[in-house]
Every structure is written in C-alpha cells, then in structure tokens.
MARVO-505213 format. One line per field, with one value per atom (N, C-alpha, C, O): x, y, z; residue in one letter. Coordinates in Angstrom, 1 decimal. Last residue first. Layout:
% MARVO-505213
east = X, ...
north = Y, ...
up = Z, ...
r = A, ...
***
This chain:
% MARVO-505213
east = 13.5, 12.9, 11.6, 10.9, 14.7, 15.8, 14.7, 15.3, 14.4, 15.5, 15.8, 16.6, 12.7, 13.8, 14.6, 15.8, 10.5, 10.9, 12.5, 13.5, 9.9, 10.1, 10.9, 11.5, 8.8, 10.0, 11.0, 12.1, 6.6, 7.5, 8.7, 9.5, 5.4, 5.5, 6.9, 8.0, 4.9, 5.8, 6.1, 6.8, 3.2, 4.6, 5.4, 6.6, 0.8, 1.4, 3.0, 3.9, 0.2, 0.5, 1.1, 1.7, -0.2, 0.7, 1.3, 2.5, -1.6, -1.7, -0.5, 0.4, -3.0, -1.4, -1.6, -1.8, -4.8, -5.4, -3.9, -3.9, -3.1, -4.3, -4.4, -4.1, -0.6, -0.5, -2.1, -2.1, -1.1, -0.4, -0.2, 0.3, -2.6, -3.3, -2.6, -3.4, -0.4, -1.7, -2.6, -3.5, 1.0, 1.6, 0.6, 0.5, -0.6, 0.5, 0.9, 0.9, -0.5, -1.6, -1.8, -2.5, 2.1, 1.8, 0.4, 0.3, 2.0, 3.1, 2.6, 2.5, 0.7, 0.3, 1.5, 1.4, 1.9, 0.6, 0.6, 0.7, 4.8, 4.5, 3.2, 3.1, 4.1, 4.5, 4.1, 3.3, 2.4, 2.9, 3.0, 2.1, 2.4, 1.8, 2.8, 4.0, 3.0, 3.2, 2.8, 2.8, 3.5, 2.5, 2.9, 3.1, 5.1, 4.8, 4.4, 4.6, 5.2, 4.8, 4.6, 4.1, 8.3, 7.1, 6.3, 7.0, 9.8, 9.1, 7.8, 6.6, 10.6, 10.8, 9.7, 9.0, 10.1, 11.6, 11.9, 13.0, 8.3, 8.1, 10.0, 10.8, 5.5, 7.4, 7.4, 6.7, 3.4, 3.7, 5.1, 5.5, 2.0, 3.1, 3.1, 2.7, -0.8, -0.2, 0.8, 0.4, -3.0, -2.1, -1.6, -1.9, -6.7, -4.9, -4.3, -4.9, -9.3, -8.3, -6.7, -6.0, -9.6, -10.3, -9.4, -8.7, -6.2, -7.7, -8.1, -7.3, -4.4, -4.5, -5.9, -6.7, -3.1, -3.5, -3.7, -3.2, -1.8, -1.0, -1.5, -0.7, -4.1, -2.7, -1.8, -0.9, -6.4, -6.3, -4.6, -3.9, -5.1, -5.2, -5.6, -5.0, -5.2, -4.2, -4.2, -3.1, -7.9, -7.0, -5.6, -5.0, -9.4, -9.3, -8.5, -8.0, -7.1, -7.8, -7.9, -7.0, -7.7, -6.8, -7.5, -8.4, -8.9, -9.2, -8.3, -8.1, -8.0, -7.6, -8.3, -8.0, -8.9, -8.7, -8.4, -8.6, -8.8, -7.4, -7.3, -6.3, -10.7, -10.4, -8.7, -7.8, -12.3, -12.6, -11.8, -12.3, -10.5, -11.8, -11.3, -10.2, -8.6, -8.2, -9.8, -10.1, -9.0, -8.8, -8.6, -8.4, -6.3, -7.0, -7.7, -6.8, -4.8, -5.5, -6.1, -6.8, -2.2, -3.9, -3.8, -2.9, -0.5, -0.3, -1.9, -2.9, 1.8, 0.5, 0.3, 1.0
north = 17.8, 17.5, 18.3, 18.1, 17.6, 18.7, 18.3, 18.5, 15.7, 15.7, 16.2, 15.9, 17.5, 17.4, 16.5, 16.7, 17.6, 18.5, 18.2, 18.5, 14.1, 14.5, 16.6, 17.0, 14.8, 13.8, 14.5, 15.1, 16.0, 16.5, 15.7, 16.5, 14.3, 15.8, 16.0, 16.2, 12.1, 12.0, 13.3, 13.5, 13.0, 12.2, 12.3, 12.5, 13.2, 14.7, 14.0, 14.5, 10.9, 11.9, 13.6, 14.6, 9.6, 9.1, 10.2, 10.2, 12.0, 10.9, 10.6, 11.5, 12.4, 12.9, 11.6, 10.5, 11.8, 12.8, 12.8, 13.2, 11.5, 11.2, 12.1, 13.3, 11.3, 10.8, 11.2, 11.0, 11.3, 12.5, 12.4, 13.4, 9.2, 10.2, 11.1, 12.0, 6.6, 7.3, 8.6, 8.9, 8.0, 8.1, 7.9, 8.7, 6.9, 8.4, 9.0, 10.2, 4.2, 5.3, 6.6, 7.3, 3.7, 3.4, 4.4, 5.3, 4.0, 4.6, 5.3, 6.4, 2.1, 3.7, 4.4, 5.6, 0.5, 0.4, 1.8, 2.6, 0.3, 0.2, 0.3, -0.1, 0.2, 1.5, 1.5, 2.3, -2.1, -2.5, -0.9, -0.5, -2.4, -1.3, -1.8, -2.0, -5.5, -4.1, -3.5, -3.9, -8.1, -7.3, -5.8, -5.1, -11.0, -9.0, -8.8, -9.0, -13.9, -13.5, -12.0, -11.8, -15.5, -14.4, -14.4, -15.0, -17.9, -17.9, -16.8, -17.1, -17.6, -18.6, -19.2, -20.2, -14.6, -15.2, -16.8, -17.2, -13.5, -14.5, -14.8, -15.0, -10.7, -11.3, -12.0, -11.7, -9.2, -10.1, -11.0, -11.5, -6.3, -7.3, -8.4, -8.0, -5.0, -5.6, -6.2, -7.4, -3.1, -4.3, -3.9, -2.9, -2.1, -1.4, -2.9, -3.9, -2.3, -2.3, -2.2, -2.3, -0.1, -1.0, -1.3, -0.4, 0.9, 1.2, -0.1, -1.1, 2.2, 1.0, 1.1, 1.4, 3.7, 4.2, 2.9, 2.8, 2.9, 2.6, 3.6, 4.2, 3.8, 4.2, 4.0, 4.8, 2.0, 4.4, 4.4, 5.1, 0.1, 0.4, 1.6, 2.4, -0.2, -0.5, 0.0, 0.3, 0.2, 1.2, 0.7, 1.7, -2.0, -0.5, 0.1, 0.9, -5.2, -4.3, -2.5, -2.0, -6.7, -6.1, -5.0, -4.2, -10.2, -8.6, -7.8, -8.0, -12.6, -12.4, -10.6, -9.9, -16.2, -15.0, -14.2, -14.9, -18.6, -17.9, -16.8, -16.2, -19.7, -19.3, -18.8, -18.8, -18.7, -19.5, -19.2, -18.2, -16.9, -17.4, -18.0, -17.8, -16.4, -16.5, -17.1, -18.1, -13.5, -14.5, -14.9, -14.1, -11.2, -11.4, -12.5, -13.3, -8.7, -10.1, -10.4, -9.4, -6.6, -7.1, -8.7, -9.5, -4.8, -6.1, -6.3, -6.0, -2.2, -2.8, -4.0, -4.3
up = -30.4, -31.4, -31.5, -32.5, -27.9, -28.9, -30.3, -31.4, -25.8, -27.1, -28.2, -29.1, -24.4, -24.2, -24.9, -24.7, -26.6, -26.2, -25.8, -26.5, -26.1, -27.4, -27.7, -28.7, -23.8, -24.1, -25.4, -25.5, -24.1, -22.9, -23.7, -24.2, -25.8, -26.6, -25.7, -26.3, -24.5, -25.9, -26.6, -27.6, -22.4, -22.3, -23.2, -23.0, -24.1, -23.4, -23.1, -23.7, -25.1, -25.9, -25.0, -25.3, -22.6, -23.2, -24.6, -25.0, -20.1, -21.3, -21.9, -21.7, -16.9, -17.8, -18.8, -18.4, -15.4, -16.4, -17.4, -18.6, -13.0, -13.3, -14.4, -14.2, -11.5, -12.9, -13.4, -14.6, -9.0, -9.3, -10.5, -11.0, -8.5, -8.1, -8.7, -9.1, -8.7, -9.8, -9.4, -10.2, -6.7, -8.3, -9.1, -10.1, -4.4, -4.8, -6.2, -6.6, -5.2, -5.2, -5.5, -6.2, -4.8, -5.9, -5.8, -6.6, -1.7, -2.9, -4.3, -4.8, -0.7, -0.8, -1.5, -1.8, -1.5, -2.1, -1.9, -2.8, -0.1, -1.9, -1.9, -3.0, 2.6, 1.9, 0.6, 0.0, 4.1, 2.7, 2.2, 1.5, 7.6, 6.8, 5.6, 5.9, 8.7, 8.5, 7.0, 5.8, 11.5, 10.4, 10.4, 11.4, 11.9, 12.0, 10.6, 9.4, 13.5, 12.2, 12.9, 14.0, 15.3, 15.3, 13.9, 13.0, 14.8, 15.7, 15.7, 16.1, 11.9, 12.5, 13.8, 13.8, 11.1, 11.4, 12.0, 12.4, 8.6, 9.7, 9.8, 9.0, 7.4, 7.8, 8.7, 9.7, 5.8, 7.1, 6.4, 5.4, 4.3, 4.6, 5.9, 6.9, 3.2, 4.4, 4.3, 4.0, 1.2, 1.2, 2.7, 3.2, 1.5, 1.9, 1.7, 2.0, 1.6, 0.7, 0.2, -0.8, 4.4, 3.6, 2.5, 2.3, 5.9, 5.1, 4.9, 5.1, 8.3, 7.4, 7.3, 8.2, 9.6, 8.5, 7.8, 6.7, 11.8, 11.1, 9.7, 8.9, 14.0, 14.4, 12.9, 12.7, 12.8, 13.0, 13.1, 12.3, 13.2, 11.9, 12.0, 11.2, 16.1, 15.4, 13.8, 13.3, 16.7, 17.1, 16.3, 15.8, 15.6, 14.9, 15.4, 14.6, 14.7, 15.7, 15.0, 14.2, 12.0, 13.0, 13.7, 13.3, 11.7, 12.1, 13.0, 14.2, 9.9, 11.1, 10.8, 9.8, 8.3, 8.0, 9.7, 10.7, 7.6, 7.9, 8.2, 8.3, 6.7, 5.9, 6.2, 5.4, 9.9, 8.8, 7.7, 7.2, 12.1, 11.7, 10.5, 10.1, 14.8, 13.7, 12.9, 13.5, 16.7, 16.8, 15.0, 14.1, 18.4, 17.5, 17.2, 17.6, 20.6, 20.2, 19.1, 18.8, 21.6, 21.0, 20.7, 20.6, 23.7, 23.5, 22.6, 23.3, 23.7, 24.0, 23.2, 22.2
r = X, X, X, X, X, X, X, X, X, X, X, X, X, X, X, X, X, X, X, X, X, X, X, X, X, X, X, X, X, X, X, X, X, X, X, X, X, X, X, X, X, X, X, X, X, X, X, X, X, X, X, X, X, X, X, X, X, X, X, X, X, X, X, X, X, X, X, X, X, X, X, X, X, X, X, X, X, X, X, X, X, X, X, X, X, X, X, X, X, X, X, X, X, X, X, X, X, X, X, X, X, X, X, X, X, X, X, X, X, X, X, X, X, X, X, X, X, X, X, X, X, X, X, X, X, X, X, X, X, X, X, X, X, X, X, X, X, X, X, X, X, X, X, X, X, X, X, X, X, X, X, X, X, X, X, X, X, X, X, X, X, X, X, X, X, X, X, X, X, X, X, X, X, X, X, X, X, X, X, X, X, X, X, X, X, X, X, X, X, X, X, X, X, X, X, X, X, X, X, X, X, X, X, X, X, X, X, X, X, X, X, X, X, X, X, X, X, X, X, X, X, X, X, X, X, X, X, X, X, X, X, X, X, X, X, X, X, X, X, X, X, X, X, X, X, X, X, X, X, X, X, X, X, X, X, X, X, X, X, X, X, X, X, X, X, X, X, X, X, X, X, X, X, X, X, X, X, X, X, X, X, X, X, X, X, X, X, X, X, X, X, X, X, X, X, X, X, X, X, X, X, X, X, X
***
C-alpha cells in the first residue's frame, strides 16, 4: 500500500497512524532513513527499543551489586 505524506515547515513529515500501529512506532521512538540515490526508507531504529529493553531490565541494578557479582566470579 501506497501513503502520502506532506512535507511542513522545518522538514518536518507525519507518518501515517496505520503505519506506526503496524511498525510500533511511538511518540519518542528514533527512526532510521536510508537513501540509495533515488528512494529515501524509513525504518523502525531496533537500537532504541533495544536500548529501552536494557534500561528496563537494568532498573534498580547498582554499581555496588555489579562489583559484588563480579567480584564473586573472580574467586574474591
């Protein structure tokens, strides 16, 4: 399927909502764009939600609990 967008002030461009339900693209979400010359594609930036992933599964883990675990597996 084919969308449109127009381009406003600044450069700026709105990606259609069905396109962003379909991709999972949020308020705040990074975006890639890749250009071969002729096309510019836009795509879902994996590394943000990555990176989210990891502070969400990191939250609350301190630098003192890291150095204990660490400090465990070298036998100290």
């Amino acid at each position: 399927m084919t969308y449109h967008a127009k381009v406003i002030a600044g450069g700026k461009i709105v990606i259609p909502a069905d396109l962003r339900r379909e991709f999972g693209i949020k308020d705040g979400d990074t975006v890639a764009l890749e250009s071969d010359g002729e096309r510019i594609a836009l795509r879902r930036d994996d590394s943000s939600a990555a990176l989210a992933q990891l502070r969400q599964a990191m939250k609350g883990y301190t630098v003192d609990q890291f150095l204990r675990e660490r400090r465990a597996d070298w036998g100290e």
